[in-house]
C-alpha positions as CSV (number, residue, x, y, z in Angstrom):
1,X,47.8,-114.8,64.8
2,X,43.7,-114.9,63.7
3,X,44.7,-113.6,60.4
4,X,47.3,-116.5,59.8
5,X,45.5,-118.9,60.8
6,X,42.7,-118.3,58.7
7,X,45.3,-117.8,55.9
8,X,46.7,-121.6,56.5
9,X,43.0,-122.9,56.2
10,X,42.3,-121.8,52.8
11,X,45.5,-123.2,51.4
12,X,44.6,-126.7,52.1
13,X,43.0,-128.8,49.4
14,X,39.1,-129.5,49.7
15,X,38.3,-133.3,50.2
16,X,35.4,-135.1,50.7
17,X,31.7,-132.7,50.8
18,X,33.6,-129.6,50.6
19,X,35.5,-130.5,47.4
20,X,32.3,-132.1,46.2
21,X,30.8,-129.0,46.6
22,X,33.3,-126.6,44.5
23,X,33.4,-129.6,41.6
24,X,29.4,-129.8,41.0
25,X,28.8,-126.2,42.5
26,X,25.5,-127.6,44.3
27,X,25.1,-128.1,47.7
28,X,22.7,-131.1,48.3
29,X,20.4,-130.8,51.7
30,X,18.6,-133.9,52.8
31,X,17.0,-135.2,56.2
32,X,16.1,-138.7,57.4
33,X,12.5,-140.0,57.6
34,X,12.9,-140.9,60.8
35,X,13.9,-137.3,62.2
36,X,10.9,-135.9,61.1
């Protein structure tokens, strides 16, 4: 069951940060002024 599961995941199409991420390979990090 694991193993299809995990199958099903990866054949869904990236949207949003994800699919930003595999277009521009580049992960941006950030953190709010406020947090600190």
């Amino acid at each position: 069951m694991t193993v299809l599961a995990a199958g099903s995941a990866q054949a869904q199409e990236l949207a949003g940060t994800l699919k930003k991420i595999k277009e521009t390979n580049t992960i941006t990090i950030g953190y709010r002024d406020a947090s600190v």
